[in-house]
N, C-alpha and C positions, 0 to 999 in steps of 0.2 A: 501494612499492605492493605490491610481491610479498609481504610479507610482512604488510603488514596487512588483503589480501585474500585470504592462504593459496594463493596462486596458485602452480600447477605451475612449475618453473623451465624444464622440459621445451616446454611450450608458453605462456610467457611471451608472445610475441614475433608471437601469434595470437590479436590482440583482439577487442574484440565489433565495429567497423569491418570487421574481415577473415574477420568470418562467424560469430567462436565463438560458441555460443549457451549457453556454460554460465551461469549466474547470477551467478558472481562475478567475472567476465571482465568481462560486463556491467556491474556493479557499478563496478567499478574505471574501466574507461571511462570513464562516467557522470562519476564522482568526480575524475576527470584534469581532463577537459572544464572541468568545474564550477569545479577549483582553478584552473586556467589561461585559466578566463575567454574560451574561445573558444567555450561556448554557456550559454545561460538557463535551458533545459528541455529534458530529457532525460526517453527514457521507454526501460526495460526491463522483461522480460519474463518471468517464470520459465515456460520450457517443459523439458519432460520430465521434470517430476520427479512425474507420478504422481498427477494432481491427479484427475482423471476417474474415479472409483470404482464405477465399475458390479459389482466383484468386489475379495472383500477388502479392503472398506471402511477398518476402524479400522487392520490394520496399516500401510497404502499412503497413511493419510492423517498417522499418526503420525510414518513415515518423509518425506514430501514436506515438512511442517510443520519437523520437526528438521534437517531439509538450508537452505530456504530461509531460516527466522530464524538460523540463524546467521550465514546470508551479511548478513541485513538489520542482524543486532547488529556485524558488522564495520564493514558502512556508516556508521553512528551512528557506532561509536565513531572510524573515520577521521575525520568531520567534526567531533567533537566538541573531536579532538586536532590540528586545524590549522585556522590565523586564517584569518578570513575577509579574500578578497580583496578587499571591495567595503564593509567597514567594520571601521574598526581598532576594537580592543580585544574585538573578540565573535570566535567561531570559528563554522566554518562551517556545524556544525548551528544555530547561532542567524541567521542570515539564507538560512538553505534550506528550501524548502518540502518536504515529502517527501508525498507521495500515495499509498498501499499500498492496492487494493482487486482486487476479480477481480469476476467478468458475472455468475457465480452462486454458490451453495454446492451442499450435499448435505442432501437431506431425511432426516426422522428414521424412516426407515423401509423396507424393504428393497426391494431391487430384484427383482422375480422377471419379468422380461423376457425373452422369446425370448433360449437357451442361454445362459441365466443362472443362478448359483448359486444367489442367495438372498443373499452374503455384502458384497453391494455395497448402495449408494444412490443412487438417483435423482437428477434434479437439483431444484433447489430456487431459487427466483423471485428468492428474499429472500438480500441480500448484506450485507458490512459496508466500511467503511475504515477505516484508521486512518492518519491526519493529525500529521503530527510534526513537529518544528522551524518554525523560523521564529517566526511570528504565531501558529502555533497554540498552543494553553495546552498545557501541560506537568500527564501526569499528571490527565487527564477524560477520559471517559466518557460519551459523549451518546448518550441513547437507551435501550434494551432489546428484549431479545426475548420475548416469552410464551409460554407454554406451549405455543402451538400451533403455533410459531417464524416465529411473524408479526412485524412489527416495532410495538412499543408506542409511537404517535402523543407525539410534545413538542414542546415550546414552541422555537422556534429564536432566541427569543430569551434566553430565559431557562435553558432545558432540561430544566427541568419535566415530567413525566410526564404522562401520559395527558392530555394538551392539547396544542393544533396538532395538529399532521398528521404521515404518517414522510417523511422524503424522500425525491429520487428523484435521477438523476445531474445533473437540472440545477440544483437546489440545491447540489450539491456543488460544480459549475461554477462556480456564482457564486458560495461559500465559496471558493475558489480564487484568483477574481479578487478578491475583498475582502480575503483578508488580503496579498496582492500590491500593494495598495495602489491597485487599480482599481475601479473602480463598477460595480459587477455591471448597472445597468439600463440600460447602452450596449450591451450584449451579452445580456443574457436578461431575460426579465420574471419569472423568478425570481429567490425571495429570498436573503439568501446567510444559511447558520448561522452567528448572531451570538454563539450561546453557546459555540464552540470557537474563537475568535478571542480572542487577548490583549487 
């Protein structure tokens, strides 16, 4: 584990149970848990890496981005290089759900807010996820963003552009429970996106 989550040797032995809150501690927890089968869903959280950019926007968002994908490229590839415990011959990225999203992003346009620089962004309404392993397809793309970095309305069945509607977290809910193998309409009268399901 230490080694396929880059984990300090130093503070090994100071999990994300016992408070640590760094990303890759997290991570690996998560990934414990998951192999050993003593939980279904797990949720962490990447805090303090810089995400809230009201100042010095592009380098603090460059930096936060290059810290947490690599923590998230380790997770992959941990699960991708050990079997799954809950059905033989696939590994664990192929019967895990993985869920990656945040409440908001940053608008394309500067922040000039009480003692503010100018060098930051605002926040911004409009978010994205990205849906990996498991049920989800490998390698798509649903959706767009426009010009005006609104989200560009599709087809949730199909994925089609500029048809349907963009969704919202409760769509995503019920994509969560559908490729889980539950029926979204016992739990939300939303629909689930059928076009990012296998």
């Amino acid at each position: 584990i230490r080694d396929r989550f880059n984990l300090d040797a130093g503070q090994i032995n100071t999990t994300a149970a016992q408070g640590n809150q760094r990303f890759e501690y997290q991570l690996a927890f998560a990934y414990t848990m998951a192999k050993l089968q003593l939980s279904h869903s797990m949720y962490v959280q990447c805090v303090g890496a810089g995400w809230d950019t009201h100042e010095q926007h592009d380098t603090r968002q460059r930096n936060a981005s290059a810290y947490a994908f690599a923590q998230i490229a380790r997770l992959f590839s941990a699960l991708k290089a050990t079997e799954s415990p809950v059905e033989a011959g696939k590994s664990m990225f192929d019967t895990t759900h993985i869920v990656i999203t945040s409440d908001i992003s940053r608008a394309n346009s500067p922040d000039n807010g009480q003692d503010l620089d100018g060098t930051g962004t605002p926040h911004w309404p409009w978010t994205q996820a990205i849906l990996a392993g498991g049920n989800f397809k490998r390698d798509y793309g649903f959706g767009a963003v426009a010009a005006n970095q609104q989200g560009v309305p599709a087809d949730f069945n199909t994925g089609a552009l500029n048809q349907g509607r963009n969704p919202t977290f409760q769509e995503l809910h019920a994509t969560i429970l559908a490729a889980n193998g539950v029926d979204p309409a016992g739990w939300t009268q939303a629909p689930p996106i059928n076009a990012v399901i296998k």
